[in-house]
C-alpha atoms as a printed R data frame, in Angstrom:
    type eleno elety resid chain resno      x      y        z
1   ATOM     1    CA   UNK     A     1 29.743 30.064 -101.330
2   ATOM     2    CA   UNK     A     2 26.354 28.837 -100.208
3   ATOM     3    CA   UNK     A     3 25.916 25.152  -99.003
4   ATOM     4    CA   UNK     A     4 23.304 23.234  -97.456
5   ATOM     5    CA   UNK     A     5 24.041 20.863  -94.686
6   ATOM     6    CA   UNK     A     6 21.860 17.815  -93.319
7   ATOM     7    CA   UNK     A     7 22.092 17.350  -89.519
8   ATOM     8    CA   UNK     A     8 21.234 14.324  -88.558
9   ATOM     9    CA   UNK     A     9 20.500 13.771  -84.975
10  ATOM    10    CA   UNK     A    10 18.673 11.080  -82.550
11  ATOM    11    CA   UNK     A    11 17.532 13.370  -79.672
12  ATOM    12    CA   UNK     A    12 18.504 16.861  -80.176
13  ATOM    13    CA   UNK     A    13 19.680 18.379  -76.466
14  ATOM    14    CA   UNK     A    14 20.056 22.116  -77.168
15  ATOM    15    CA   UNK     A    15 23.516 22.144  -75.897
16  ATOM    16    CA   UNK     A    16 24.164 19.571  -78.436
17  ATOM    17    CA   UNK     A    17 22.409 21.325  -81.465
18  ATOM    18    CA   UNK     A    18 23.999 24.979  -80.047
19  ATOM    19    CA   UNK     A    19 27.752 23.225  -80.389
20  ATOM    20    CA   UNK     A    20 27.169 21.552  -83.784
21  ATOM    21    CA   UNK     A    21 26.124 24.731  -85.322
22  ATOM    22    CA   UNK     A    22 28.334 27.136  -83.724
23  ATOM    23    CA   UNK     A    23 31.189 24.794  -84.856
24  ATOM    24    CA   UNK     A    24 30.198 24.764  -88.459
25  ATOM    25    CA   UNK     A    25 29.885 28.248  -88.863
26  ATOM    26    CA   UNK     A    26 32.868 29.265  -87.698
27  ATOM    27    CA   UNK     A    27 34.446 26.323  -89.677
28  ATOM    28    CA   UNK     A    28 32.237 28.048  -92.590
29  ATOM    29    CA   UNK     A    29 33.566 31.683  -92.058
30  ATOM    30    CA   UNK     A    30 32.494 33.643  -94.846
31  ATOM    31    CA   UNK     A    31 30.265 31.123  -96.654
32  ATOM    32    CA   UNK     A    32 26.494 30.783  -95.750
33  ATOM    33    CA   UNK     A    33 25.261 28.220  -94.361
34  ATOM    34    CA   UNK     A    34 21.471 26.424  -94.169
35  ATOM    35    CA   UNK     A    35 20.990 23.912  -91.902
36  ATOM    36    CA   UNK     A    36 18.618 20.552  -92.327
37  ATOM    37    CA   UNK     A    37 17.870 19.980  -88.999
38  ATOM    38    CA   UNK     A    38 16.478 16.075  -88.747
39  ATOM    39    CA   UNK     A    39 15.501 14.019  -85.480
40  ATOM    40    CA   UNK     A    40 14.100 11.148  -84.697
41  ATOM    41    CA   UNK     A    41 14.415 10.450  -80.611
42  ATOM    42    CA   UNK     A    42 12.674  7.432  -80.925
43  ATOM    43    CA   UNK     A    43 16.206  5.837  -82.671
44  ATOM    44    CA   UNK     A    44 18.064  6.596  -79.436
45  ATOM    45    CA   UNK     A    45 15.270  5.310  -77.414
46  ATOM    46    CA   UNK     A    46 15.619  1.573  -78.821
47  ATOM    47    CA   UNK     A    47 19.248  1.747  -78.889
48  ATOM    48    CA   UNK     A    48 19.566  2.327  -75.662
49  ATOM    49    CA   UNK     A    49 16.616 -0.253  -75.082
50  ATOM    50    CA   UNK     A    50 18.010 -2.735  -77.078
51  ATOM    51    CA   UNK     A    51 21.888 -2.249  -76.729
52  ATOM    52    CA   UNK     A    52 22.003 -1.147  -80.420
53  ATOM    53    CA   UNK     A    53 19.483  0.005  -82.977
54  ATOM    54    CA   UNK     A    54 16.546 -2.161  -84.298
55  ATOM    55    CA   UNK     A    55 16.345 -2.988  -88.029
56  ATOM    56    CA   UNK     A    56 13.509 -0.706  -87.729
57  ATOM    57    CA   UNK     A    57 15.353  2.231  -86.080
58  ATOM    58    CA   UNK     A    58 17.795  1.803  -88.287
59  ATOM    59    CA   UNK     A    59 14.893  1.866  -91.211
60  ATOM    60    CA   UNK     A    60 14.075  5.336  -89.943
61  ATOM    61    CA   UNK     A    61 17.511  6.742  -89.514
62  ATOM    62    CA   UNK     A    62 18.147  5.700  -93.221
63  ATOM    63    CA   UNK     A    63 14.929  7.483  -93.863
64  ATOM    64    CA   UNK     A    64 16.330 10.692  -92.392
65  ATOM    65    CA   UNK     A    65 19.439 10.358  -94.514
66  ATOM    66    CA   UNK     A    66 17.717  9.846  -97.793
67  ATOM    67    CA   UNK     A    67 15.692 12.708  -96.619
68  ATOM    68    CA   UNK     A    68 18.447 14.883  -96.734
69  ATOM    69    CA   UNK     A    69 19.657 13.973 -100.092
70  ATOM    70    CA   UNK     A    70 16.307 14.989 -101.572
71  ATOM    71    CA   UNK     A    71 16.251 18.105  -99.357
72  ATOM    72    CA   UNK     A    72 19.203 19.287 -101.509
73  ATOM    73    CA   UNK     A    73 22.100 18.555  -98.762
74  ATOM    74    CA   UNK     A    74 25.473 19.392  -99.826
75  ATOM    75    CA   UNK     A    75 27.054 16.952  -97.438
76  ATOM    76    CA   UNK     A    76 25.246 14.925  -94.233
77  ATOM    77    CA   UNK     A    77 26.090 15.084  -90.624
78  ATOM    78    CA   UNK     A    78 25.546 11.718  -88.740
79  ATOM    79    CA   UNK     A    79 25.616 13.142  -84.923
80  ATOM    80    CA   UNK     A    80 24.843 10.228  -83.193
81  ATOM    81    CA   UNK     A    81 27.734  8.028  -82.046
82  ATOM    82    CA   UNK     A    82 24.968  5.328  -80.878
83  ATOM    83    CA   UNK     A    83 24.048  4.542  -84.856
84  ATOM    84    CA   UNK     A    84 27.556  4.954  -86.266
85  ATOM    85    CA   UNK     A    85 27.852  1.575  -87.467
86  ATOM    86    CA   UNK     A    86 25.153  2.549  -89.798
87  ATOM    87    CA   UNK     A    87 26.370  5.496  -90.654
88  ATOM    88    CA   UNK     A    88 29.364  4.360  -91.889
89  ATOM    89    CA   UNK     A    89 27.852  1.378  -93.569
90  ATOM    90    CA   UNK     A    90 26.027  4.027  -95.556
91  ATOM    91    CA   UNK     A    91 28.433  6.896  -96.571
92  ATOM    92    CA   UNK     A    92 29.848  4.572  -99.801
93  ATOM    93    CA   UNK     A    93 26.096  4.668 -101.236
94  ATOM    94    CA   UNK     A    94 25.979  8.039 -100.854
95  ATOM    95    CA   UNK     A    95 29.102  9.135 -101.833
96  ATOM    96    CA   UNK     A    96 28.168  7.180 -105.289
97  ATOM    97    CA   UNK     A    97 24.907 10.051 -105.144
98  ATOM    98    CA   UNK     A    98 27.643 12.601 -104.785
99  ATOM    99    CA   UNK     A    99 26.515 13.410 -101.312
100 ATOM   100    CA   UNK     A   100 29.452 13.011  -98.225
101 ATOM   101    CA   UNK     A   101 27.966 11.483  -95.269
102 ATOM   102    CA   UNK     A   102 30.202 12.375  -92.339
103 ATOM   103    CA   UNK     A   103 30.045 10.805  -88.698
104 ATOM   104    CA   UNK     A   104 30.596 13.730  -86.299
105 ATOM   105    CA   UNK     A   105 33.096 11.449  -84.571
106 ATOM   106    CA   UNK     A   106 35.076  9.882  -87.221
107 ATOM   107    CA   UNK     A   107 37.790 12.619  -87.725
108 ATOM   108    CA   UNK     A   108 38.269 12.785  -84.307
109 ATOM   109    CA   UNK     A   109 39.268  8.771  -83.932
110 ATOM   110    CA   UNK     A   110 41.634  9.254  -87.050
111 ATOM   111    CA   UNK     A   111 43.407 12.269  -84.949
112 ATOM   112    CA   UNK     A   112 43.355 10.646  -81.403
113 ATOM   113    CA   UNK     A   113 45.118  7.347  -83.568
114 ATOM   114    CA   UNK     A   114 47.119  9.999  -85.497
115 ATOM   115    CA   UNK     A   115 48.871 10.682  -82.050
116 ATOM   116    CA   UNK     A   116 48.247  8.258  -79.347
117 ATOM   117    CA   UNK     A   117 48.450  4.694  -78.637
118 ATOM   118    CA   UNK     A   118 46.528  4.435  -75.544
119 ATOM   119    CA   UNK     A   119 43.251  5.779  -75.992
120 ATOM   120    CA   UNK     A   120 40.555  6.296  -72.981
121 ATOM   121    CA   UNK     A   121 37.029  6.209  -73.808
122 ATOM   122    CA   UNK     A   122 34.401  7.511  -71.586
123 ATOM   123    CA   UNK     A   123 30.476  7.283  -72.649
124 ATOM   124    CA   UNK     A   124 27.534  8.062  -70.545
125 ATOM   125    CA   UNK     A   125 25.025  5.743  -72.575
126 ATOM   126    CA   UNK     A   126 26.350  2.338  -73.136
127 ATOM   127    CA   UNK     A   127 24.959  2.103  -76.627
128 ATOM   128    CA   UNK     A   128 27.672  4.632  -77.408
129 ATOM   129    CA   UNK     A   129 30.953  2.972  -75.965
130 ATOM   130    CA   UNK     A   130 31.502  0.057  -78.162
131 ATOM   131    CA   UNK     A   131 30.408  1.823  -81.553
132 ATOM   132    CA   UNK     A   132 33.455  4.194  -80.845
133 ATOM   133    CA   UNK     A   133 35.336  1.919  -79.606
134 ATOM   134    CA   UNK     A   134 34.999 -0.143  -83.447
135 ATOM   135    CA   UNK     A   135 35.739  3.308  -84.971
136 ATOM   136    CA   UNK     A   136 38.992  3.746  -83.522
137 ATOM   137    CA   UNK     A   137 40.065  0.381  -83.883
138 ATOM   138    CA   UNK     A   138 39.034  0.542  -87.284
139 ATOM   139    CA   UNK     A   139 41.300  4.138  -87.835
140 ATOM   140    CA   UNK     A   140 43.661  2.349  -86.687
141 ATOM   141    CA   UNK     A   141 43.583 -0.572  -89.042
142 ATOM   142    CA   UNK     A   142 43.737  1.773  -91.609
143 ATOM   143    CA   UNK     A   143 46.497  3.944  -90.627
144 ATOM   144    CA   UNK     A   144 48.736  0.965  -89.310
145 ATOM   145    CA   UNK     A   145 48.981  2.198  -85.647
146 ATOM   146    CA   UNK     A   146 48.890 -0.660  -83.028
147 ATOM   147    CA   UNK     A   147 46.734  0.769  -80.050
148 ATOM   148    CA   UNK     A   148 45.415  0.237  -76.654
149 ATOM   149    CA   UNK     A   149 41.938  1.023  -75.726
150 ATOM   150    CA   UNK     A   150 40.416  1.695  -72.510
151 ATOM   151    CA   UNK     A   151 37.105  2.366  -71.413
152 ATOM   152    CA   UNK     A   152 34.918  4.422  -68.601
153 ATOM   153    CA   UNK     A   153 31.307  4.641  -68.060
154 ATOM   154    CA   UNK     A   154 29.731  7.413  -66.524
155 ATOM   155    CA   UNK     A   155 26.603  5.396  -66.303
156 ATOM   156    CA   UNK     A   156 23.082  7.716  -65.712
157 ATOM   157    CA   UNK     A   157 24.765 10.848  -66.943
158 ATOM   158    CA   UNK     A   158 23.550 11.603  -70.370
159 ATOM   159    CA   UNK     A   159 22.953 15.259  -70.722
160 ATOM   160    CA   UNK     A   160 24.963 16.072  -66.983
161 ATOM   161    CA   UNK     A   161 27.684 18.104  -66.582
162 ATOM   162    CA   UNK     A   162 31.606 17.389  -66.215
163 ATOM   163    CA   UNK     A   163 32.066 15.995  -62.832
164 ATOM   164    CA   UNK     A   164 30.803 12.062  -63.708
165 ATOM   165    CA   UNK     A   165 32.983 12.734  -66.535
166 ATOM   166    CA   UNK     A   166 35.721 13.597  -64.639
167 ATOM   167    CA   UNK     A   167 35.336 10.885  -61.834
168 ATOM   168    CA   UNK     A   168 35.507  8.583  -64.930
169 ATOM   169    CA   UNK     A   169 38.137  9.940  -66.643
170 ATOM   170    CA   UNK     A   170 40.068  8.766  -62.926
171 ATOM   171    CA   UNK     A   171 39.683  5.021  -64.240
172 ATOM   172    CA   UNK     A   172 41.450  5.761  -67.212
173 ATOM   173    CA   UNK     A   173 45.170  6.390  -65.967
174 ATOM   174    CA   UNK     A   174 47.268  3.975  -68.471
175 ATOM   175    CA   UNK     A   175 45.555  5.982  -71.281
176 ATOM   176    CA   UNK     A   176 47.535  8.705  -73.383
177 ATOM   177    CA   UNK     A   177 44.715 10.432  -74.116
178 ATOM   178    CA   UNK     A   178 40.767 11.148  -73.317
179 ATOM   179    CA   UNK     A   179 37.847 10.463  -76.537
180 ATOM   180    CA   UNK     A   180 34.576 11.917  -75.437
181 ATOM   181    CA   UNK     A   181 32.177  9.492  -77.032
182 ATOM   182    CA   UNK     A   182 29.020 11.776  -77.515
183 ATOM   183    CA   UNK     A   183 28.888 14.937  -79.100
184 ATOM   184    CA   UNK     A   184 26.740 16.162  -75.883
185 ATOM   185    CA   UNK     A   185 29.628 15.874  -73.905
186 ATOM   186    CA   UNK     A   186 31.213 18.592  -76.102
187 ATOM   187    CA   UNK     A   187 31.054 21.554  -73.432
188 ATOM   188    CA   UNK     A   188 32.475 19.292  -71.063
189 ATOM   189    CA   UNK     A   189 36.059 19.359  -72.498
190 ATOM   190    CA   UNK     A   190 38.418 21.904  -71.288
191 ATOM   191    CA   UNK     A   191 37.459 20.139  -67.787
192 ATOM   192    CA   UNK     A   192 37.765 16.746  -68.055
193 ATOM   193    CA   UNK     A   193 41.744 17.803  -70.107
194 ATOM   194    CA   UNK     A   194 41.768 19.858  -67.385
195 ATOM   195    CA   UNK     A   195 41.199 17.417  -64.463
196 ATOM   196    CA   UNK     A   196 42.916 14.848  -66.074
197 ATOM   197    CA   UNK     A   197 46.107 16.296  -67.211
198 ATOM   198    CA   UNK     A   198 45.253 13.762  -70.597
199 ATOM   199    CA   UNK     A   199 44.618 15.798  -74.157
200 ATOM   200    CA   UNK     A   200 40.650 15.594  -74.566
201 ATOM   201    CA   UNK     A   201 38.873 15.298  -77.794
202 ATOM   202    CA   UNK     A   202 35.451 16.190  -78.873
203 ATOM   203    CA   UNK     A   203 33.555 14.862  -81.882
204 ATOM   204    CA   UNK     A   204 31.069 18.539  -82.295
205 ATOM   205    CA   UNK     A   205 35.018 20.386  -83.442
206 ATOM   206    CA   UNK     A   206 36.127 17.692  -85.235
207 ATOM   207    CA   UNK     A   207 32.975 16.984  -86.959
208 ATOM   208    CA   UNK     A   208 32.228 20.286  -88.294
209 ATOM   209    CA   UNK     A   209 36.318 19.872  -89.945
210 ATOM   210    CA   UNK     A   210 35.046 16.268  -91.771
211 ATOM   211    CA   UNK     A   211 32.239 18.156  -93.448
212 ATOM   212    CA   UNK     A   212 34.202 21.176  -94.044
213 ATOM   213    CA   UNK     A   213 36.705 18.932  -95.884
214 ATOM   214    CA   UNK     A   214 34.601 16.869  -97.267
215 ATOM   215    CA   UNK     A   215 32.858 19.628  -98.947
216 ATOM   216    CA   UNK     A   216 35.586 21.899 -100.051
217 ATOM   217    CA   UNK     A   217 37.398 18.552 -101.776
């Protein structure tokens, strides 16, 4: 099968953009795959200016989105964790235009509520922490699980390696389990589980799944 999938990003580190797409296509084995590739940096910009994203970043990201439904996408990746709120405000309208709009990180809260109760979050942009933090408590709404949520963050370490991950990960000791709020933070994994002795999850792995799923439904 051939399918066409929109990914949606704020800024685009390569790391970041090397993960989504190597996770997809082996997700994808034996179909072919063409990528959208969207990005607007400015959106990440004002959320992190602002706290969250302006009514007119969100105007653009929406943009992007509707973009990708014209562009012929088979399904939509939302990567950024900082505009999830919009993203998920959005997927019922497109769902109606028969287009799944997935948020790399929403598959990933339904699996760490699937199997914990306390949940550590670590973020390295603030803009980032408390949209996840929603998610989860809103998996976990939906699934009836009663959970705990704590919180580190590795302030000034967007796009660093593992070690301010792993010095946060040492405030999180009554949690179960480690969420990695960005998809940057992907390659960053086996180390923090490692350091931490805690099961680690990454939203590029568990992305790539929610659009596999949602496109093979």
């Amino acid at each position: 099968m051939e399918y066409k999938i929109a990914l949606v990003y704020t800024g685009m580190p390569v790391k970041l953009v090397k993960m989504v797409e190597e996770e997809l296509t082996a997700r994808f084995e034996g179909d072919k795959l063409t990528f959208i590739t969207l990005s607007d940096p400015s959106i990440i910009a004002d959320a992190v200016k602002n706290g969250s994203p302006s009514k007119e970043a969100a105007g653009r990201l929406l943009g992007m989105y509707a973009q990708a439904l014209t562009s012929g996408a088979d399904a939509i990746l939302n990567i950024c964790s900082s505009v999830g709120d919009i993203a998920g405000a959005a997927q019922d309208a497109f769902a109606l235009a028969g287009v799944p709009l997935v948020r790399i990180d929403e598959k990933m809260a339904q699996e760490a509520v699937r199997k914990f109760s306390r949940i550590g979050v670590i973020a390295t942009l603030s803009s980032t922490l408390e949209p996840t933090k929603r998610l989860i408590r809103a998996c976990a709404e939906k699934a009836g699980r009663q959970i705990e949520l704590f919180d580190a963050l590795a302030d000034n370490a967007f796009g660093g390696g593992a070690e301010p991950l792993i010095e946060a990960a040492k405030k999180l000791q009554k949690a179960e389990c480690i969420v990695l709020a960005q998809g940057s933070m992907g390659d960053s994994r086996e180390a923090v589980e490692k350091a931490s002795g805690k099961p680690t999850f990454a939203s590029p792995f568990w992305g790539a799944l929610g659009v596999y799923e949602a496109v093979k439904a």
